[in-house]
C-alpha positions in Angstrom: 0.0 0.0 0.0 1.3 3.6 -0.7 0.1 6.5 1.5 -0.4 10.2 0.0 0.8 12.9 1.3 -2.4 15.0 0.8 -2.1 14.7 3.9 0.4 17.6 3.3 -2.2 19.9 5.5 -3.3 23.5 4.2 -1.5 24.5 7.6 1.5 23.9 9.3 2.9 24.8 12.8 5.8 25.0 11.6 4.9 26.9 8.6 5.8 26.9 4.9 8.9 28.7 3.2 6.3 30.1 0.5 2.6 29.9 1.2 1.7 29.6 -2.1 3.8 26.0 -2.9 4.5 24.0 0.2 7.1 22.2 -2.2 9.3 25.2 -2.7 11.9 25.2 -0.6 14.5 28.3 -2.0 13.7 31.1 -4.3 11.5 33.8 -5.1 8.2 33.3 -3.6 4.9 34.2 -4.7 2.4 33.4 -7.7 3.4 36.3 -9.2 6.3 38.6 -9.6 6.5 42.2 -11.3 9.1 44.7 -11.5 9.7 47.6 -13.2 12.8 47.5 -15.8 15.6 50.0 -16.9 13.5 51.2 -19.5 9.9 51.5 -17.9 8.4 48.4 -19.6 6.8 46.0 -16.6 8.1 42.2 -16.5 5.4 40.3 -15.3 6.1 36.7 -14.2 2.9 34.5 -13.3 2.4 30.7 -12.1 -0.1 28.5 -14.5 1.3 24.8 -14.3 -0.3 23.1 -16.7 -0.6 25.5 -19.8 1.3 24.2 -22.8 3.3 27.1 -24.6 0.0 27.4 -27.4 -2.8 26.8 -24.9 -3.0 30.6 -23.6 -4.5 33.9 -25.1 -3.4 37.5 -23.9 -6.0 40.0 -24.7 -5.6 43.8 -24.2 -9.0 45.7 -23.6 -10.1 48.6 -26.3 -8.6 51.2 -23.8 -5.8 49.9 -24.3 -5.2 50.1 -20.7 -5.6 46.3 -19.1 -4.3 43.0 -20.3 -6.4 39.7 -19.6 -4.9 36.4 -19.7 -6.8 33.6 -20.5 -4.4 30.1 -19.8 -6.1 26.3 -20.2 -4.1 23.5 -18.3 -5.8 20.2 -20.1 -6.7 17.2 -18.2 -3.2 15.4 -19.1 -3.6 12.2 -17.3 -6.5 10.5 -16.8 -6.2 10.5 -12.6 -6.1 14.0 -13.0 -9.3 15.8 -10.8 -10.3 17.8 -14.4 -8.8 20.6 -16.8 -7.6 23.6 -15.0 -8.8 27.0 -16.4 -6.8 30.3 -15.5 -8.0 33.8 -16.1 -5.5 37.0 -14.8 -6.2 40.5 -15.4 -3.8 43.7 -14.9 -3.5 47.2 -16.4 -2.9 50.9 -16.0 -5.0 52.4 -13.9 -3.8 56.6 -14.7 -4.7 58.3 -17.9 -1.3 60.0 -19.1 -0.5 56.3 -20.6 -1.5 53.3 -22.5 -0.7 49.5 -23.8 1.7 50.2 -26.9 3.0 46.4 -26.8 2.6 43.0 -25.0 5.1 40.3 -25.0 4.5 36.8 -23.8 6.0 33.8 -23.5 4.7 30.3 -21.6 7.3 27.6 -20.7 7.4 25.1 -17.9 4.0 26.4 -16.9 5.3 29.7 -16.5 4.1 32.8 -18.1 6.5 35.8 -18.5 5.0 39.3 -19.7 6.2 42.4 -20.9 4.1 45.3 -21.1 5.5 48.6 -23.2 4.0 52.1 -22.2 3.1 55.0 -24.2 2.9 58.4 -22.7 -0.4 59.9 -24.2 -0.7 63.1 -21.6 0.7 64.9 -18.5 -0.8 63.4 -16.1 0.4 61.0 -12.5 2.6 58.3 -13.4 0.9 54.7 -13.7 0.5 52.0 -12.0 -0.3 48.3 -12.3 -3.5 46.7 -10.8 -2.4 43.5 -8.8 -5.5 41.0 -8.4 -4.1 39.3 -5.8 -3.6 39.6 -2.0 0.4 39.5 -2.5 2.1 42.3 -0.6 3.1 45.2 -3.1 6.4 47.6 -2.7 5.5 50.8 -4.7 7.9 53.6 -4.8 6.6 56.4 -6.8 9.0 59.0 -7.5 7.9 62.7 -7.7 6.6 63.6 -11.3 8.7 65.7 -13.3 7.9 64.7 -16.4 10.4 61.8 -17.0 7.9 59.8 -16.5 9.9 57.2 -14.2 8.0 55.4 -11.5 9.4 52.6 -9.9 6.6 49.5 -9.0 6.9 45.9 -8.5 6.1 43.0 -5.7 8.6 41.6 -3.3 9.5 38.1 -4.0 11.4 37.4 -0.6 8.4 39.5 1.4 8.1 37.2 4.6 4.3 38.2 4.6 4.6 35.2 1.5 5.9 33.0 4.0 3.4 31.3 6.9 1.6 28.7 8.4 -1.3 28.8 6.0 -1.4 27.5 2.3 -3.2 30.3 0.1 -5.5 28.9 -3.3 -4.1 29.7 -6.6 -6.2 33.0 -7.2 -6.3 32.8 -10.4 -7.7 29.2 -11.3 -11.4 29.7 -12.2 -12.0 26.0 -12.6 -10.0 23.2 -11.4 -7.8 22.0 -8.1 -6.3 25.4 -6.6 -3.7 23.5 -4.6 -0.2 22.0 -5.5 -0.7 18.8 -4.6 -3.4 16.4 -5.9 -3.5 12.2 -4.9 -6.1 9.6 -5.6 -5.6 5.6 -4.2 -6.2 3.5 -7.5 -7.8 0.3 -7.6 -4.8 -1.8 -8.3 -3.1 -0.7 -4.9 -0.7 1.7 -7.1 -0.6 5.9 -5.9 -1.4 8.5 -8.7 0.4 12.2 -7.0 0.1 15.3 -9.1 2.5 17.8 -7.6 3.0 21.5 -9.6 6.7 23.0 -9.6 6.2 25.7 -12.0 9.1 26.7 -14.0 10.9 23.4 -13.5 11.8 21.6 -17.3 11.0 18.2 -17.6 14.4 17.0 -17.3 15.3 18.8 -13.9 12.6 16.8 -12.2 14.3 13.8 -9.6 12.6 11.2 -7.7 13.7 9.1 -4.5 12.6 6.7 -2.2 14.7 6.9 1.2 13.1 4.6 3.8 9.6 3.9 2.2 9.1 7.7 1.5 8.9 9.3 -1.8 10.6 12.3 -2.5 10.3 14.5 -5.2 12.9 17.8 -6.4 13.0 19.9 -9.2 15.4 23.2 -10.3 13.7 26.4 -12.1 16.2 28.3 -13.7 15.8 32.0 -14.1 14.1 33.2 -17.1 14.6 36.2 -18.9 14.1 39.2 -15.7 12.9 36.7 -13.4 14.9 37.9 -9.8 16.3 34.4 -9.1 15.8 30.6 -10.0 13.7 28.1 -7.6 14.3 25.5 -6.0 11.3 22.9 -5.4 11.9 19.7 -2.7 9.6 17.5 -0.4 8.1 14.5 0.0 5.3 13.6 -1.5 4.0 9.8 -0.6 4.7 7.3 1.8 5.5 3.3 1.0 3.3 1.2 3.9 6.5 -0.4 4.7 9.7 1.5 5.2 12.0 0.0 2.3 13.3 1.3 -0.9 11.5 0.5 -4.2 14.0 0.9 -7.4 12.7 4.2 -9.3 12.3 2.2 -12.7 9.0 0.8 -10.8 7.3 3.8 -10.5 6.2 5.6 -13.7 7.1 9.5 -14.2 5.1 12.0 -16.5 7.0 15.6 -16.5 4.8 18.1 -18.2 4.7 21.4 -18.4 6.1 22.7 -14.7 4.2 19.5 -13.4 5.3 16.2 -12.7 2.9 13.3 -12.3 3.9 9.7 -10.1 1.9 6.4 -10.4 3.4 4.7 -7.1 3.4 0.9 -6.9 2.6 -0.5 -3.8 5.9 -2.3 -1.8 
């Protein structure tokens, strides 16, 4: 018999390293990050594990002053609890500037954003509407006309760390949690467990002592502030020996990996 780990309670007295992914262990924390670059264009980097690279639209509104996300992570195995959908929304919020170009890119269930400004009128400097609950540093500089303004979250905010797991606030449909497990009728353990931004091939799996252990490395992408570093275990073996990892089966996907666990 294998016993899940789903178990992992939505708290902890201990607490979690990043309360939105008991799994990651070093790194920027957070669903989201944003930070203003050198040249006033906003990166944006936002959690969806699950979305392939050509299963997400961007959409900027007629004003030309918010960008909606719409991102579908597809039912990949079928253990999985359903489909997840995603929908995210930010935007300007002033009226000296709009939208002049979007850039996105999705990878390891990761998407990155850049938004480009143009200055339309005199007016405050903008801002971007966060949807979330995550703490947000603004530092706006006085207005001189440069139009220079300084915005972004902090990743290593220890508000982000805590006792408490928070939903995925952007997943309109679908499990909002990291971790997913269901007992199959042959004995065998199906685990889902989401480590955005990890590529397939920086996944590894171990069994220690009947328990299963999962890891994977995220590199930093393009402005992201820092790689992460995902580690924990995710199911137990009823007895405490090691199984060779050829026996159980290993489906990397898209900042996810999936485990079928034989029984010992």
């Amino acid at each position: 018999m294998v016993v899940p780990l789903s178990a992992i309670p939505p708290s902890r007295e201990d607490g979690f390293y990043a309360i939105n992914n008991q799994f990651l262990a070093n790194g920027p924390k957070g669903f989201q990050e944003l930070k203003t670059l050198e040249n006033d264009d906003m990166f944006i980097r936002v959690d969806f594990p699950g979305v392939p690279e050509d299963a997400m639209k961007v959409v900027v509104d007629d004003t030309k002053k918010a960008v909606t996300v719409f991102a579908l992570a597809p039912k990949e195995h079928k253990h999985d609890s359903s489909p997840r959908n995603y929908i995210y929304t930010t935007g300007l919020v002033c009226k000296c500037c709009e939208i002049s170009a979007v850039a996105a890119h999705m990878s390891d269930g990761v998407l990155r954003l850049l938004l480009s400004k143009t200055q339309i009128a005199t007016q405050r400097p903008p801002f971007l509407v966060v949807p979330d609950s995550e703490q947000v540093v603004v530092k706006d500089h006085a207005w001189t006309g440069s139009h220079k303004v300084t915005y972004g979250t902090d990743p290593h905010d220890p508000v982000l760390t805590g006792r408490v797991l928070q939903p995925h606030p952007w997943v309109k449909q679908g499990s909002l949690m990291a971790y997913e497990s269901k007992q199959l009728q042959n004995g065998c353990l199906y685990v889902r467990v989401d480590m955005p931004g990890v590529p397939k091939e920086r996944f590894t799996v171990s069994v220690k002592s009947g328990m299963v252990m999962v890891t994977g490395d995220a590199p930093a992408v393009s402005h992201d502030s820092g790689g992460r570093f995902y580690s924990g275990e995710v199911a137990m073996l009823s007895n405490p020996i090691d199984i060779p990892i050829r026996q159980i089966k290993i489906i990397s996907k898209n900042g996810i990996i999936r485990l079928i666990i034989p029984p010992a």
